[in-house]
N, C-alpha and C positions, 0 to 999 in steps of 0.2 A: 381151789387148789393153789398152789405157793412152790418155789423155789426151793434152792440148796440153802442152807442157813450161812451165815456170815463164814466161811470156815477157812484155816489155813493152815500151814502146818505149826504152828505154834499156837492155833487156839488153845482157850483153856476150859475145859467145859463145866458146864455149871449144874451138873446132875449125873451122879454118877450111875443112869439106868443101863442094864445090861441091852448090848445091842442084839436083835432080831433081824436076822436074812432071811427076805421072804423066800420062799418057796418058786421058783418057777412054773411051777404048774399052778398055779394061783395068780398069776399074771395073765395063762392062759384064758383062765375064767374070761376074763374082761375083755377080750377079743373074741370071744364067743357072744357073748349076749350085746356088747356093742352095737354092733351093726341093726340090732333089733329097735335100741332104744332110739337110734340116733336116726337112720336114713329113713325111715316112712315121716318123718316131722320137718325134714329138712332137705334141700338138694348140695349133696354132699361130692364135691370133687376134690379126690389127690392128686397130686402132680406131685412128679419128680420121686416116688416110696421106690424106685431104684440105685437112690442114693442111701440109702441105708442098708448097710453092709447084711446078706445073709448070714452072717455065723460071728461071732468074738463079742468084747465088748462092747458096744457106743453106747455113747450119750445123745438124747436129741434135747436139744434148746429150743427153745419157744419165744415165742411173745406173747404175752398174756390184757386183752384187753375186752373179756369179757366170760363171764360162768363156763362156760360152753368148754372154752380152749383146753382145759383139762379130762372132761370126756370124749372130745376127739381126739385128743392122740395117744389117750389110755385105751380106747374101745376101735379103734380104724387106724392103726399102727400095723405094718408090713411086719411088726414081731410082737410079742410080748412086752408089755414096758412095767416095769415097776416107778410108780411115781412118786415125788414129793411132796405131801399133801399137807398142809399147814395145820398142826395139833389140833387149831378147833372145829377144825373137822369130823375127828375122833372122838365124836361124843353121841352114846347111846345105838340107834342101829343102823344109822348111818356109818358112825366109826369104826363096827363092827362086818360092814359091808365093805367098807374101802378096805380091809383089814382083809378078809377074807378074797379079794382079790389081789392082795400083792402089794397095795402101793402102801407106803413110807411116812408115817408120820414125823415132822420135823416141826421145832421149836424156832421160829422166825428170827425170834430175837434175843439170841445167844448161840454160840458152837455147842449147837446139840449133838457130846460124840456119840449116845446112840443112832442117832440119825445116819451120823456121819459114816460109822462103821459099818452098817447096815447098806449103806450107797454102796460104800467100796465091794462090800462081798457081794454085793449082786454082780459087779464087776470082775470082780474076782472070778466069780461063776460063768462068765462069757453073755450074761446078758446087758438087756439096754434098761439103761437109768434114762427117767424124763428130770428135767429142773425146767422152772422158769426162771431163769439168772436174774433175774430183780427182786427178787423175793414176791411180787404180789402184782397185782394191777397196773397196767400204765401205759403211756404214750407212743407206746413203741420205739423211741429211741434211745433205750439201755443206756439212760443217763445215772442212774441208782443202780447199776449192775453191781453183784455182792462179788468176792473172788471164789465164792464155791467152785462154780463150775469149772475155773482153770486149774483149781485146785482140784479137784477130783479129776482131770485129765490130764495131769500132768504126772499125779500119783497113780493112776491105773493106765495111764500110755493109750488109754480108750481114745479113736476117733470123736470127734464132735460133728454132730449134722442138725444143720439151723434147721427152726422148720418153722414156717408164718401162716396161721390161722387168721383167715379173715374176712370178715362179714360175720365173726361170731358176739365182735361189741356193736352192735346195731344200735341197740335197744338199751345195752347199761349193762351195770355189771354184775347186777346182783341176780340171784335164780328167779327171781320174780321180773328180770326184764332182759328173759330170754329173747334171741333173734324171734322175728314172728314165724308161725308155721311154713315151709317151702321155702321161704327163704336162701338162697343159694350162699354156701358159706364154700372156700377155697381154702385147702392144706396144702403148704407149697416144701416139700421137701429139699434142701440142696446139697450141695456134694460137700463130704466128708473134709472137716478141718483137721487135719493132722498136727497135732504140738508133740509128739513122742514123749518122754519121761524127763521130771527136772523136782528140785526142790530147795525150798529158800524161798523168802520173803520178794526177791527182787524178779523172781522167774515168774513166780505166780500174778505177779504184779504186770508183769510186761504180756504174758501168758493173755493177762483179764484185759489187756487194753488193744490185743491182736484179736481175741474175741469180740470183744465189743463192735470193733469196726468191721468186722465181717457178719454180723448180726444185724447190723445196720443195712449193710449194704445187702443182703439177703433178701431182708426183707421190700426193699425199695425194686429191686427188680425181680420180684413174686407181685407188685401189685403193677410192673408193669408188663409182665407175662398173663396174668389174667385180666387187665385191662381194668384195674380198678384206679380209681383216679384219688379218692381218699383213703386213709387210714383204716376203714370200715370193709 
């Protein structure tokens, strides 16, 4: 899975494909069988799914630093999420299974406005958009942060809620070096970042750099409310 694409309000997109709002009852899907796929393989705690508002908008941000991070908070999300799923994902029936659950096929590497429009009307519609603000994989400290995410909360006025998965890069990042079985992996939810509405190049910029340092700091006291000592 993968993030919001490079986007801003002056992007310029590079494919003119029609945009697709998923379905919210399709998002549901993936919170139903979730809990199936995920918790007999692994020991699975949420902390903090009271900060994610019951009803309107949000957004919840991630860290991403291993396969997993995107099945947990698409399938053990306190709501339905439609996620941003990086295009080569959408390939054959795999594509057609994330497809069928809601989430978001997005172009990494350019302002994909279907993607982009697609976020917004989920938002539009009072649901929650997942991104990992860095487009992909990493160190956990949102140094390659893209400005999707403050641009998508700055344009739908949606709450932002960090949320730190971890114990899910143990092993690597690829699906072949999942966490090992039982493994106890920690979703650490925290309270809603409010930016209210803005637009312009300098908002979403200052927008990305209020975010970042609160994504940081999220994450750094999630691992020490679950008492983990590294980044894992």
């Amino acid at each position: 899975m993968t993030a919001t694409p490079n986007a801003t309000p002056h992007a310029t997109p590079n494919a003119p494909a029609a945009p697709r709002v998923p379905a919210p009852r399709e998002a549901v899907r993936a919170r139903r069988i979730g809990p199936f796929l995920l918790r007999p393989f692994w020991k699975i705690t949420l902390h903090g799914a009271q900060h994610v508002p019951a009803a309107g908008p949000v957004i919840l941000a991630g860290n991403h630093t291993g396969f997993l991070d995107g099945p947990l908070l698409v399938g053990l999300s306190p709501r339905p999420v439609h996620f941003m799923v990086k295009r080569e994902m959408f390939r054959g029936a795999l594509g057609r299974f994330l497809g069928w659950l809601g989430q978001i096929s997005v172009d990494r590497h350019s302002a994909d406005r279907a993607a982009i429009q697609a976020a917004l009307g989920v938002l539009e519609q009072g649901g929650v958009l997942g991104v990992f603000p860095e487009g992909t994989r990493s160190a956990e400290d949102f140094a390659t942060m893209h400005n999707g995410l403050a641009y998508f909360a700055l344009r739908s006025g949606a709450p932002v809620v960090p949320v730190a998965c971890l114990g899910s890069g143990t092993r690597g990042t690829t699906i072949g070096a999942l966490p090992r079985l039982r493994t106890r992996l920690d979703v650490v939810y925290g309270p809603p970042i409010e930016l209210g509405r803005g637009t312009g190049r300098k908002a979403v910029a200052a927008a990305s750099e209020q975010l970042r340092e609160a994504l940081r700091a999220h994450i750094e006291q999630a691992r020490r409310d679950t008492g983990r000592a590294s980044t894992t």
